[in-house]
C-alpha beads as a LAMMPS data file, in Angstrom:
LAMMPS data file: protein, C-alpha beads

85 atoms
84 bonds

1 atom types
1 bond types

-500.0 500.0 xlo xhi
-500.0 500.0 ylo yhi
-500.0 500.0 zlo zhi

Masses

1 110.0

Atoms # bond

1 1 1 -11.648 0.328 -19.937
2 1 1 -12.202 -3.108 -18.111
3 1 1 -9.750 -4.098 -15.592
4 1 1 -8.531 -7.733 -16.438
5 1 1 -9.552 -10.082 -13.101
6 1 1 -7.756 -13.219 -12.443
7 1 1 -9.864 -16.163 -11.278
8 1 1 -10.453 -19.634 -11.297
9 1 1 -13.413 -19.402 -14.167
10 1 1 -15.946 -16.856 -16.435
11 1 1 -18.518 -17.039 -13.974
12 1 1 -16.688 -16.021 -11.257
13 1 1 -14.926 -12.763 -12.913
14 1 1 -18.453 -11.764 -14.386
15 1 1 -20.123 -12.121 -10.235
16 1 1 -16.866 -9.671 -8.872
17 1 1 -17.557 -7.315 -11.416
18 1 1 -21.235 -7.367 -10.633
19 1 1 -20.610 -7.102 -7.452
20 1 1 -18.099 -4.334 -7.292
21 1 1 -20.530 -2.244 -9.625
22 1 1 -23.416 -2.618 -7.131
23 1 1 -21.384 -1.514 -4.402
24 1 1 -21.586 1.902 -5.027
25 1 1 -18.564 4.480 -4.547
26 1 1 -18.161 4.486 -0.978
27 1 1 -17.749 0.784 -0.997
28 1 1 -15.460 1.126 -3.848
29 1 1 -13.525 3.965 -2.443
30 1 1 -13.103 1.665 0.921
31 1 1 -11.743 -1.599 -0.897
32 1 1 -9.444 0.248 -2.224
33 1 1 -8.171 1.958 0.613
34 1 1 -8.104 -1.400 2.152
35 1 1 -6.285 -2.898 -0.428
36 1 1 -3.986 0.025 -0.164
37 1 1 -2.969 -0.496 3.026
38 1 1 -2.522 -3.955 3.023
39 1 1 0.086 -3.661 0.530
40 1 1 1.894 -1.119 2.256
41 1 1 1.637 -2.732 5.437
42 1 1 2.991 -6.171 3.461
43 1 1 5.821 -4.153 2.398
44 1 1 6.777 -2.506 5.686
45 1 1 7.019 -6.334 6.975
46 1 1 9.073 -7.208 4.347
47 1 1 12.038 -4.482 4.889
48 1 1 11.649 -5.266 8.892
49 1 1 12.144 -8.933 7.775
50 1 1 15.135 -8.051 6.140
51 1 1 16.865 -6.160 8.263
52 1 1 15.055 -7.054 12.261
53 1 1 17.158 -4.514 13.800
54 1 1 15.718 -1.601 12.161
55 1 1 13.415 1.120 14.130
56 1 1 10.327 1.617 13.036
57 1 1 11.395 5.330 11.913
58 1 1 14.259 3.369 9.489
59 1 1 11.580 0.791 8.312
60 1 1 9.068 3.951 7.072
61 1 1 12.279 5.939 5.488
62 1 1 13.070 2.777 3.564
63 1 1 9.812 2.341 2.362
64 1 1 9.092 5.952 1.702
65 1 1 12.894 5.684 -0.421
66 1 1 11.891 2.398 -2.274
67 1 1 7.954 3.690 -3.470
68 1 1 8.350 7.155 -3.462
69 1 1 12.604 7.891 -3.746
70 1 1 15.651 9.112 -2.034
71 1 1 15.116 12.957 -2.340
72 1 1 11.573 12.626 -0.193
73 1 1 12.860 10.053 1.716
74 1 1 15.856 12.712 2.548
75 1 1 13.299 15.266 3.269
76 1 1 10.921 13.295 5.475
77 1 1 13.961 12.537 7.087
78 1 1 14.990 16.246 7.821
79 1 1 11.237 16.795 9.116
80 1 1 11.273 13.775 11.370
81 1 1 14.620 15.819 12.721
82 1 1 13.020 18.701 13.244
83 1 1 9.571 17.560 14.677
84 1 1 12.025 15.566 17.796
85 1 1 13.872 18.472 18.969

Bonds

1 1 1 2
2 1 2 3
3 1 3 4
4 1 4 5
5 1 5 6
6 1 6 7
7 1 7 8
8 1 8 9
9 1 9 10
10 1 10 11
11 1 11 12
12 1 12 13
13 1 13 14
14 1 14 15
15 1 15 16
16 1 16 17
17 1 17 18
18 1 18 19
19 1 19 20
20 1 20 21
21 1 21 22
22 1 22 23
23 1 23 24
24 1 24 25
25 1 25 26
26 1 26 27
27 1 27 28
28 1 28 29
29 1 29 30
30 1 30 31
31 1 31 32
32 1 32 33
33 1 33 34
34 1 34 35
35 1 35 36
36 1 36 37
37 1 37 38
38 1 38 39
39 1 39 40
40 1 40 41
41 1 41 42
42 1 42 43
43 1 43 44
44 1 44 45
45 1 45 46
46 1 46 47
47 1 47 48
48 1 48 49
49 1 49 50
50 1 50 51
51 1 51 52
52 1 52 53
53 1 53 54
54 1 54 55
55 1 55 56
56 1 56 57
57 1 57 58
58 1 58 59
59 1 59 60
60 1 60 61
61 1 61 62
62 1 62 63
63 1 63 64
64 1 64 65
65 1 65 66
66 1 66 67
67 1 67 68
68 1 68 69
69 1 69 70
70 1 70 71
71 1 71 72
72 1 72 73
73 1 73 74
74 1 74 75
75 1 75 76
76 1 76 77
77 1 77 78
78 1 78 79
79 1 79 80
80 1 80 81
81 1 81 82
82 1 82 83
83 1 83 84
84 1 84 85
């Protein structure tokens, strides 16, 4: 199954997939995980951005919540209890 690629032309779409098939699975694997953690990182900023007075530990249960929801959120919460005292 081809993934569709957005670009500006043909050419361009047919060189990226070129590319990315050259690059062999390590370089795959490490895109992605870039990619990845870009996102998540870009998503992070946004909750901080829309609430600036929120610690970092509020920030990651709000994410975890929105992507993954409430009952691990709830949970990683509990752990992040225990792990402080």
């Amino acid at each position: 199954m081809a993934i569709p690629v957005v670009s500006s032309s043909a050419a361009a779409d047919r060189v990226q997939v070129e590319l990315l098939r050259r690059a062999g699975a390590a370089r795959r694997f490490e895109l992605a995980r870039s990619l990845s953690a870009s996102a998540i990182s870009l998503a992070r900023a946004a909750i901080q951005e829309r609430d600036p007075g929120s610690s970092e530990r509020e920030v990651l249960l709000r994410f975890v919540a929105s992507h993954y929801g409430a009952a691990l959120a709830r949970a990683v919460r509990r752990h992040l209890d225990r792990a402080e005292r």
